[in-house]
C-alpha positions as CSV (number, residue, x, y, z in Angstrom):
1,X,-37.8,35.0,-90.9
2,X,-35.3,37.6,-92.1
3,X,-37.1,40.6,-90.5
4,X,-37.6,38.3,-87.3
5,X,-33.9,38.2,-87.1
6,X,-33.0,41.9,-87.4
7,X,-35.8,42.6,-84.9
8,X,-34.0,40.4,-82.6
9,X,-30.3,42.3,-83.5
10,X,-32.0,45.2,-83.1
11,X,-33.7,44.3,-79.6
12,X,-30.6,42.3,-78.4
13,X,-27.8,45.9,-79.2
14,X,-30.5,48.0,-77.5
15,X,-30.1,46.1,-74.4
16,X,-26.4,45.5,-74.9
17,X,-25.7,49.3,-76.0
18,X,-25.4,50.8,-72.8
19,X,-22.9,48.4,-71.5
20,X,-20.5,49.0,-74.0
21,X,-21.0,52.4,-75.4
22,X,-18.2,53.5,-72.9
23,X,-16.1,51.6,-74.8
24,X,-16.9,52.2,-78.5
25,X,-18.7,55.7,-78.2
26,X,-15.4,57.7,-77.9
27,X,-12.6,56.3,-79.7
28,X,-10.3,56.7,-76.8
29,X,-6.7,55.4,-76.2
30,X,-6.0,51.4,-74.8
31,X,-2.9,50.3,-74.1
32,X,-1.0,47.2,-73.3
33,X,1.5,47.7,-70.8
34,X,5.0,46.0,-70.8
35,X,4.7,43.2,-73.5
36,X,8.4,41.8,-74.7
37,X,9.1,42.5,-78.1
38,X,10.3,39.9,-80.5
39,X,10.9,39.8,-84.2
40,X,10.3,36.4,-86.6
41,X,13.2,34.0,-87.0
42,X,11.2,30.9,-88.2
43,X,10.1,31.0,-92.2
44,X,7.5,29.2,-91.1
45,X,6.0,31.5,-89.3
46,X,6.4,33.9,-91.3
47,X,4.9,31.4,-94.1
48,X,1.6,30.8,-91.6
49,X,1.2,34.7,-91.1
50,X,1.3,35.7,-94.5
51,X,-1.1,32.8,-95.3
52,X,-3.4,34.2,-93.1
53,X,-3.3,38.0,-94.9
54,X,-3.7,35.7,-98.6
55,X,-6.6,34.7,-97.0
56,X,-8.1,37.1,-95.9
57,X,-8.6,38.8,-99.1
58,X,-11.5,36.4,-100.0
59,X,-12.8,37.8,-96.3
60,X,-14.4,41.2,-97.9
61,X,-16.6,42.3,-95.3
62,X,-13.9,41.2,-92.7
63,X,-10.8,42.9,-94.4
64,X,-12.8,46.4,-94.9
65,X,-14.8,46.6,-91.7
66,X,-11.8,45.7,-89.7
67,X,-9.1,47.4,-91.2
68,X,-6.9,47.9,-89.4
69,X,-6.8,44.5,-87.4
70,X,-4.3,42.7,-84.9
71,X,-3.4,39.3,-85.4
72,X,-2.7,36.9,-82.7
73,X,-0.5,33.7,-82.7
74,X,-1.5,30.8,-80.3
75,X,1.2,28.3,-80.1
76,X,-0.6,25.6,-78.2
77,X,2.1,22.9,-77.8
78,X,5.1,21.7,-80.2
79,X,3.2,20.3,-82.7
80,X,0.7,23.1,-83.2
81,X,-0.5,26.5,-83.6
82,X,-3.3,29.1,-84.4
83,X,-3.4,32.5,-86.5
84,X,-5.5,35.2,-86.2
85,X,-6.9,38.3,-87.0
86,X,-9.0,40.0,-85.0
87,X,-10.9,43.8,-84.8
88,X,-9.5,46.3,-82.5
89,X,-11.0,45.6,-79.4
90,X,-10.6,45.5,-75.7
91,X,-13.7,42.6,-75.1
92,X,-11.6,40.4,-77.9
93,X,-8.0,41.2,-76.9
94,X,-8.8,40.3,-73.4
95,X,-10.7,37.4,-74.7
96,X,-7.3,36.0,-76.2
97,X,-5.2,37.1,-73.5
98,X,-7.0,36.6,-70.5
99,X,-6.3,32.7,-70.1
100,X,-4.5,30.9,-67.5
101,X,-3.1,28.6,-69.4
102,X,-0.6,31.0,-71.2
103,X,3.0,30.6,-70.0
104,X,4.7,33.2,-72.3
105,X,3.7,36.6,-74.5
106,X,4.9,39.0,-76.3
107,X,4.4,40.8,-79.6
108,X,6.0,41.5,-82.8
109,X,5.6,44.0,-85.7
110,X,5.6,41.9,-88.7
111,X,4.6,43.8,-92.1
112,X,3.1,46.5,-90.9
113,X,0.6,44.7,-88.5
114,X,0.8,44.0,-84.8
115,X,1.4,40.2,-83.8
116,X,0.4,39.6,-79.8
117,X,2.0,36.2,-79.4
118,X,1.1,33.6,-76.9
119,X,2.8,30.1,-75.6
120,X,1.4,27.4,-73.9
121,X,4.8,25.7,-73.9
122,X,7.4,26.6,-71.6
123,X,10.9,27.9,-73.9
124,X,8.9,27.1,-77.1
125,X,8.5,31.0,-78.5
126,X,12.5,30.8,-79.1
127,X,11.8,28.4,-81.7
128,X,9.5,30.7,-84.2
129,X,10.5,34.5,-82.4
130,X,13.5,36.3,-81.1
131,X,13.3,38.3,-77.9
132,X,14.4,41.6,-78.6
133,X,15.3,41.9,-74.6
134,X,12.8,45.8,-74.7
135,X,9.1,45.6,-73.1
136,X,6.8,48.4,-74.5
137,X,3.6,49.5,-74.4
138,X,1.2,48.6,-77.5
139,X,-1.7,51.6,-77.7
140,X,-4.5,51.1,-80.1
141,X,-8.0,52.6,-80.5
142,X,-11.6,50.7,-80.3
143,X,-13.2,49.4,-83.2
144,X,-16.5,51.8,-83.4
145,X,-18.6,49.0,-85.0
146,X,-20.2,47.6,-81.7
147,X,-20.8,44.3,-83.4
148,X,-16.9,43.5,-82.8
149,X,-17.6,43.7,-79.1
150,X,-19.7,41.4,-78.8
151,X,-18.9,38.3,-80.1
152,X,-15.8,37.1,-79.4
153,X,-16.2,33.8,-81.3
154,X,-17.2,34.7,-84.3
155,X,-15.2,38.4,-85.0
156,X,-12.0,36.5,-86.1
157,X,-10.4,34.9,-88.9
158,X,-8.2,31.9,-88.0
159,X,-5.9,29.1,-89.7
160,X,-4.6,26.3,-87.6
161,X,-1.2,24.6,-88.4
162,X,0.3,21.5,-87.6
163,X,3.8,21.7,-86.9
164,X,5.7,18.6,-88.7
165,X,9.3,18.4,-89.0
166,X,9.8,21.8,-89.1
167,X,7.4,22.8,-91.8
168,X,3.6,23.9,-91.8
169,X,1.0,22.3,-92.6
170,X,-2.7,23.6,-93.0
171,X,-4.8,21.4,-90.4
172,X,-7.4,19.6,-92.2
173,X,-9.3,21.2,-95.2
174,X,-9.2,25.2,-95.8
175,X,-12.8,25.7,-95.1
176,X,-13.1,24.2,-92.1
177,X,-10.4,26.2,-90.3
178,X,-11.2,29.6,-92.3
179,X,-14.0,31.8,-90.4
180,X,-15.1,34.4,-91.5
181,X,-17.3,36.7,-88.7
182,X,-20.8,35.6,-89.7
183,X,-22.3,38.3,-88.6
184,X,-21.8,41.2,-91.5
185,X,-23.4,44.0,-89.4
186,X,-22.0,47.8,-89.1
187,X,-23.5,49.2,-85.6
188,X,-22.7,52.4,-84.6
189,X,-24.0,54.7,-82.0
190,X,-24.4,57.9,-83.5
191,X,-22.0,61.0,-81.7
192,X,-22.0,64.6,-81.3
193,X,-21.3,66.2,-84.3
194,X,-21.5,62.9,-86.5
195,X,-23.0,63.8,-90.0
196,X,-24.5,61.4,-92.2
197,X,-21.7,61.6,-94.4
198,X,-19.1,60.5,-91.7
199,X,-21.2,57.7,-91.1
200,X,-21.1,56.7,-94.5
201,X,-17.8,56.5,-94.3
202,X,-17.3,54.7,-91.4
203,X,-19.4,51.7,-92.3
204,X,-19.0,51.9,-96.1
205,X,-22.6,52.6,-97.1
206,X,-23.7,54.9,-99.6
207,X,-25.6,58.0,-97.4
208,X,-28.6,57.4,-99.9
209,X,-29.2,53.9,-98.3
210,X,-28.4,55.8,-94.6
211,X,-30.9,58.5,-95.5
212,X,-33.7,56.9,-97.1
213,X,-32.5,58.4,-100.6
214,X,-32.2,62.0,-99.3
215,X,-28.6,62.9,-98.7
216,X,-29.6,66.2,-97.3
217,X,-31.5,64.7,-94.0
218,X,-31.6,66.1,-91.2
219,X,-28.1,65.9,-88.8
220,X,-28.4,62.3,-87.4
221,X,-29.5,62.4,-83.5
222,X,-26.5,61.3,-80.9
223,X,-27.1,58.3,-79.5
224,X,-29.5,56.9,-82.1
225,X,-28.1,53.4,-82.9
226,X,-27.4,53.0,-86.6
227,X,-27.0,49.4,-88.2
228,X,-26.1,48.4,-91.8
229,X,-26.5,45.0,-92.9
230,X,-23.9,43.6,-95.6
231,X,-26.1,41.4,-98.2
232,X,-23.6,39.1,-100.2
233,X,-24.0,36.7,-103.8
234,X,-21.5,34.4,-104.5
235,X,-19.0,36.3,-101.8
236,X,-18.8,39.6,-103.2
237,X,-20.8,42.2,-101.8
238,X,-24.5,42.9,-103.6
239,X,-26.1,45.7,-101.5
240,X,-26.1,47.4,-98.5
241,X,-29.1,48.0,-96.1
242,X,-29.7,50.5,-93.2
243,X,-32.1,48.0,-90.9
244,X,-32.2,50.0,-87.8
């Protein structure tokens, strides 16, 4: 069963690889153009965010194979919102952004890490974010692990908060809001002038496992496709695997 199902991964990037390797083969510049700044004003949010960072610590294979990551606040109507954090990516950012049901967006730097902010709720934002009255650009490169572009569903983690009497509260229990992407593949489409050891690096695998135990193998071939799976016991991480 398990080599049926990394035959399939295997088949399914093949055919996907040339669709997107435009987009991840060249970390190249993205940019969002004129988003309103804000900065937090609400504790609360503040509160949520941070919640969601806690969190994401028991996340391993999320927190190191997306690091860095944006997060995104949904604010779906007065009484409730979502937080998330998702890989570099144009297919995801779009994903969140592209809906017609948002009314108002902007972004905020908030610890470090990027917030794109979203409102279904007409002059709601005011009531977690200030406007800072400047529109900039946000520019960001691609994730390189191919396996963030693809599903858009499952590449996040996410909290979801009711909003009562001006305090948060967690929706229902932990586990049921707190995903973590279920699919703990590094894919990477080998480039010109890659070496094994770069590699390595990228997707955190020792170059043994990448090299069949010989760390002096021959320079890896662009545009071979290179996947690592992430093998876990009792959520931490037990081994690493080159399966394709």
């Amino acid at each position: 069963m398990k080599l049926h199902r990394i035959i399939i991964l295997s088949v399914f990037l093949v055919f996907i690889t040339e669709n997107i390797s435009s987009q991840t083969a060249k970390p190249s510049i993205h940019s969002i153009d004129s988003l309103l700044e804000y900065k937090v004003i609400n504790p609360e949010m503040g509160k949520a965010i941070d919640n969601l960072l806690l969190d994401m610590k028991d996340c391993f294979y999320y927190s190191v194979l997306n690091n860095p990551f944006l997060i995104t606040v949904r604010i779906y109507d007065t009484s409730w919102f979502s937080v998330i954090s998702i890989p570099y990516s144009t297919t995801l950012i779009n994903y969140r952004r592209l809906d017609p049901r948002v009314i108002e967006e902007g972004f905020c730097n908030y610890k470090g890490y990027t917030v794109l902010i979203s409102s279904l709720v007409p002059n709601y934002m005011n009531h977690f974010f200030e406007s800072t009255n400047k529109k900039s650009n946000l520019y960001y490169e691609n994730s390189e692990n191919i396996a963030d572009h693809i599903f858009p569903w499952h590449e996040s983690v996410e909290l979801i908060f009711d909003y009562i009497n001006n305090k948060i509260v967690l929706e229902g229990e932990k586990e049921d809001f707190f995903r973590c992407k279920n699919t703990p593949y590094f894919c990477y489409i080998v480039q010109q002038g890659d070496t094994w050891q770069d590699i390595a690096t990228k997707c955190g695998c020792p170059i043994e496992k990448l090299t069949d135990g010989s760390g002096d193998a021959e320079i890896p071939i662009p545009g071979y496709l290179v996947v690592v799976e992430y093998l876990f016991k009792n959520g931490k991480l037990a081994n690493t695997v080159r399966v394709q």
